[in-house]
matplotlib code that plots the C-alpha trace (Angstrom):
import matplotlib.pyplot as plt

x = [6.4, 3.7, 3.1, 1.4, 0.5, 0.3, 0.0, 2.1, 1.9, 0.8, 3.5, 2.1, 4.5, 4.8, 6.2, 6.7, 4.8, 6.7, 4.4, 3.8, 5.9, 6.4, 9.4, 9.6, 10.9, 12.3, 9.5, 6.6, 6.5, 5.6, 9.1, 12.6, 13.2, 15.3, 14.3, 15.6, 15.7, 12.9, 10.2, 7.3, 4.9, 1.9, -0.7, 1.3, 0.4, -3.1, -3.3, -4.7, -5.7, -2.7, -2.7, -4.5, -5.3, -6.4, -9.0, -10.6, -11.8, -14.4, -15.4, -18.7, -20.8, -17.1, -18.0, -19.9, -21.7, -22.9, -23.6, -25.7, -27.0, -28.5, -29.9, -27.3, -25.6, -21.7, -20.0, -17.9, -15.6, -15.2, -17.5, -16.2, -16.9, -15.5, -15.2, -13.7, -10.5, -13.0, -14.4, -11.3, -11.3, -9.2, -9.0, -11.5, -13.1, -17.3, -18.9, -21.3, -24.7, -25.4, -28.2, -31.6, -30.7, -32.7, -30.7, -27.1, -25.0, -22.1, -19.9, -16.4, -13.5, -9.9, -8.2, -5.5, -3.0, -0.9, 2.6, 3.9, 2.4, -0.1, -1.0, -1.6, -0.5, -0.1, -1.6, 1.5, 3.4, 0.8, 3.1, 5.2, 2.7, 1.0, 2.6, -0.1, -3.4, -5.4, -9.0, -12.0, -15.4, -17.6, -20.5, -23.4, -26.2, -28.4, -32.3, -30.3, -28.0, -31.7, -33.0, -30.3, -28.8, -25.4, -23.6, -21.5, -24.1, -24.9, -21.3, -19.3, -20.6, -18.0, -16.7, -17.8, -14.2, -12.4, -8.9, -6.7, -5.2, -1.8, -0.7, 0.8, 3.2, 3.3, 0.0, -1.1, -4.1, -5.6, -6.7, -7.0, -10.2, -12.5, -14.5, -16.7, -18.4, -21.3, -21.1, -19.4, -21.3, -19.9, -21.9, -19.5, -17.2, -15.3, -12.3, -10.8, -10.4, -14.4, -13.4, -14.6, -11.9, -9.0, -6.0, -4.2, -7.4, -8.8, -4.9, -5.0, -8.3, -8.7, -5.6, -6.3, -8.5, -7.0, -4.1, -3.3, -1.4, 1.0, -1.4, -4.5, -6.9, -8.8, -11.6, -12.2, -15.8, -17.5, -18.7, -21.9, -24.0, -24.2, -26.8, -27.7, -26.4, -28.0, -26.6, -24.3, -23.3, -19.5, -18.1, -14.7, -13.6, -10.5, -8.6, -6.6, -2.8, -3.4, -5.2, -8.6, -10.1, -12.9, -15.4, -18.6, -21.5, -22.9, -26.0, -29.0, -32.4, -34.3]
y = [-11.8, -10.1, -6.5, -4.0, -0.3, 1.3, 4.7, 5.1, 8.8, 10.8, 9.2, 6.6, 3.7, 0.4, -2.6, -6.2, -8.1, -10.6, -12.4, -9.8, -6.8, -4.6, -4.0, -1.0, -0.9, 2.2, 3.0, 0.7, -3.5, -1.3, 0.1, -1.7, -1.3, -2.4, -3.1, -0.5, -2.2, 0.2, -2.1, -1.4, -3.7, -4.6, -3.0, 0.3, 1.3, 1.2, -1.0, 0.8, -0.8, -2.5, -0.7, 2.3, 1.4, 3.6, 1.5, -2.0, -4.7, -7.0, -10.4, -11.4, -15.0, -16.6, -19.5, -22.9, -22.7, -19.0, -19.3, -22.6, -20.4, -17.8, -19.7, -18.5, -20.5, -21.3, -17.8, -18.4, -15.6, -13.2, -10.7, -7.5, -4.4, -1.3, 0.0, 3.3, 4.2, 6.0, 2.7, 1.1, 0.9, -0.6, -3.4, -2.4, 0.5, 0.6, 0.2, 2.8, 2.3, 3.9, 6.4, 5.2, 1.6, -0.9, -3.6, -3.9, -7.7, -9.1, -10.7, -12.2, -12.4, -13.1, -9.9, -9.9, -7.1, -5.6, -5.5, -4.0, -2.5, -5.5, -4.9, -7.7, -10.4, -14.2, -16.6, -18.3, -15.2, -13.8, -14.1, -11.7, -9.1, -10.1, -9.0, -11.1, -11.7, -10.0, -10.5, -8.3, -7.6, -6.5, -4.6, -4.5, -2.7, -5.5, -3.3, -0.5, -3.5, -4.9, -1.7, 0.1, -0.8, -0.2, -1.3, 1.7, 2.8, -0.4, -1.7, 1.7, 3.5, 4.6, 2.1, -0.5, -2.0, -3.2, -4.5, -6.0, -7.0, -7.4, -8.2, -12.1, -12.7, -16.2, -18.2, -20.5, -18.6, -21.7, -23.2, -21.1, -21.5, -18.5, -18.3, -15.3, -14.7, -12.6, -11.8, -15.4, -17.2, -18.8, -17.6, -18.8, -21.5, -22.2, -22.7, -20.4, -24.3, -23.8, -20.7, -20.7, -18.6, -18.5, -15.9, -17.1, -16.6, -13.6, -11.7, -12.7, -11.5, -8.4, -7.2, -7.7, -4.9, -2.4, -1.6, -2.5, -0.7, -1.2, -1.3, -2.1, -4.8, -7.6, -9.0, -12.3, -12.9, -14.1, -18.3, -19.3, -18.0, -14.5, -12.7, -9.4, -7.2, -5.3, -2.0, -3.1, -6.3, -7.2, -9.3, -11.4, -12.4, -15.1, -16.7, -19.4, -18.7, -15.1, -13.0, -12.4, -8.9, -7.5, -4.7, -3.8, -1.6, 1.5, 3.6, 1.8, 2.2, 5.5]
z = [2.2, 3.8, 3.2, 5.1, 5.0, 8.4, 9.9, 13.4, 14.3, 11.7, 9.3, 6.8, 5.8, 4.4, 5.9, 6.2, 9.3, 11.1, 13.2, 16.1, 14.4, 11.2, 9.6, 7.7, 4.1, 2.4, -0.2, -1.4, -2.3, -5.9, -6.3, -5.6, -1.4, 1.6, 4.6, 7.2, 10.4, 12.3, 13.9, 15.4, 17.6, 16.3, 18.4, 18.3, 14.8, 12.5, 9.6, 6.2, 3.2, 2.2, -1.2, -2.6, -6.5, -9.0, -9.8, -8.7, -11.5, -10.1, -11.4, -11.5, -11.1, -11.0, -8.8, -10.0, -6.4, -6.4, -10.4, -9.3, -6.4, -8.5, -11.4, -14.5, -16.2, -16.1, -18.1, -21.3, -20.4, -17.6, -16.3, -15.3, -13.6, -11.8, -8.1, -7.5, -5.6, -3.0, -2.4, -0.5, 3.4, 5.6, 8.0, 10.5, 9.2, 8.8, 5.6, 5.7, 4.6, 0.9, 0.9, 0.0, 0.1, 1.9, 1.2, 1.5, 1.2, 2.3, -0.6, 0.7, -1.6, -2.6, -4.3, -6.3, -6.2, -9.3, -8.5, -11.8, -15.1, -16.9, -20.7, -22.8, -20.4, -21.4, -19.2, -18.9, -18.2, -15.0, -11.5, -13.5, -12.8, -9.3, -5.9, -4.1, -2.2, 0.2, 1.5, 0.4, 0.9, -2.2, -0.3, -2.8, -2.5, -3.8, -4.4, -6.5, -8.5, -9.3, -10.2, -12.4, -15.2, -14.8, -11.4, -10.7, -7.7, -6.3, -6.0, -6.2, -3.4, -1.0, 2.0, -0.5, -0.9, 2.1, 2.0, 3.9, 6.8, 4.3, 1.0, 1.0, -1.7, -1.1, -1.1, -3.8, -5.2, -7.0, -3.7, -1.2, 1.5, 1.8, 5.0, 5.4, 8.9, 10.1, 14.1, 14.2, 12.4, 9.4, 6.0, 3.7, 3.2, -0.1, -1.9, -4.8, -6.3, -7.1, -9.5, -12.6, -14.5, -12.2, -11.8, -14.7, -17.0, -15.2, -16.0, -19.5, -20.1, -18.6, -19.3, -23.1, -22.6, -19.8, -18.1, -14.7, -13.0, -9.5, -6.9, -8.9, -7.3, -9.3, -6.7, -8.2, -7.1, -4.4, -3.7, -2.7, 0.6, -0.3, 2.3, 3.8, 6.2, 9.4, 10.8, 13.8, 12.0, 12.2, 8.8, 9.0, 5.4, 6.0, 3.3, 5.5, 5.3, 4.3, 6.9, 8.4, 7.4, 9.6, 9.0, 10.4, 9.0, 9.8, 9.4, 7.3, 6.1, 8.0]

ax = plt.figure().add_subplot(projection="3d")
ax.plot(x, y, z, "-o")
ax.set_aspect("equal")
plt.show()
């Protein structure tokens, strides 16, 4: 299945997307739905982040490339952090420039979304709790995530989450190719085989710790070829079989 959040009008719905149309369902992929047989073409309604979580867990230095990339050594357990809710933007939308930054990157991902309550989760037991995958971009504003000690400015800030085209339900999240391009040209070009804890160990271990919730969104981190942004420049982050998710930025340094 692929899911989509879309606004036609000034109504806000959820759907599933059939190659050039959305079907609409009756409530949310969070809750039990039907489908109820009202379409709508493709270029006559806006996609929005396909989800709106209470909160995004990020994982960081999560691939052997980008861990080789920076210099640090492999993790022995998973690295986590926190973006806001008032970090998500959708498909499209402009990640605008944080205040004060002079640096802002680019980090393409593959996001997981929640599909049900997560406490305590076995690793064996994880598709019980995701609905699927959607591309993401962690926007990091790289000068203030040197400076400070905590990340919450450098990686919170808002537009700093974008999400989307879709939620797949389908795809095969333990080898999925990750392109990320930068006004066409291709920055990164990985596989989520490269992980270095993968869904199944991510789940278990941050849900020892907190609840996730329908709708919540683990980025799993970013491969090598990290790099910076310029105002103007337009980002695709694809993960092949999923969906491309485009963005572009706004404002920058004064």
């Amino acid at each position: 299945m692929r899911y989509v959040r879309f606004l036609q009008g000034t109504r806000i719905a959820y759907g599933l997307q059939e190659q050039d149309h959305i079907e609409e369902i009756s409530t949310t992929p969070f809750l039990p739905y039907e489908k109820t047989g009202v379409t709508h073409e493709m270029g006559d309604v806006r996609l929005l982040a396909p989800c709106l979580p209470s909160k995004i867990v990020a994982i960081g230095v999560n691939y052997k490339a980008h861990a080789a990339e920076m210099g640090r050594d492999l993790p022995e357990e998973p690295m986590f952090f926190y973006k806001p809710s008032t970090a998500v933007i959708g498909p499209g939308d402009a990640i605008v420039w944080p205040k004060d930054s002079e640096r802002l990157d680019y980090e393409g991902e593959m996001a997981v979304v929640i599909g049900s309550v997560a406490r305590h989760v076995r690793r064996e037991d994880w598709r019980d709790v995701v609905l699927g995958y959607t591309p993401a971009i962690d926007a990091t504003a790289r000068d203030f995530q040197m400076k400070d000690l905590q990340w919450g400015r450098a990686k919170g800030f808002d537009t700093s989450a974008p999400l989307g085209p879709c939620i797949e339900s389908e795809a095969d999240p333990f080898d999925v190719r990750l392109i990320t391009r930068i006004n066409g040209e291709v920055k990164q070009d990985s596989s989520t085989s490269d992980l270095i804890f993968d869904v199944s160990a991510i789940i278990e271990f941050v849900s020892a710790y907190i609840t996730l919730l329908p709708g919540d969104v683990i980025m799993t981190g970013t491969p090598s070829g990290i790099g910076t942004l310029a105002t103007g420049d337009q980002i695709e982050v694809e993960l092949e079989g999923i969906g491309v998710l485009k963005a572009s930025v706004k404002g920058g340094p004064s």
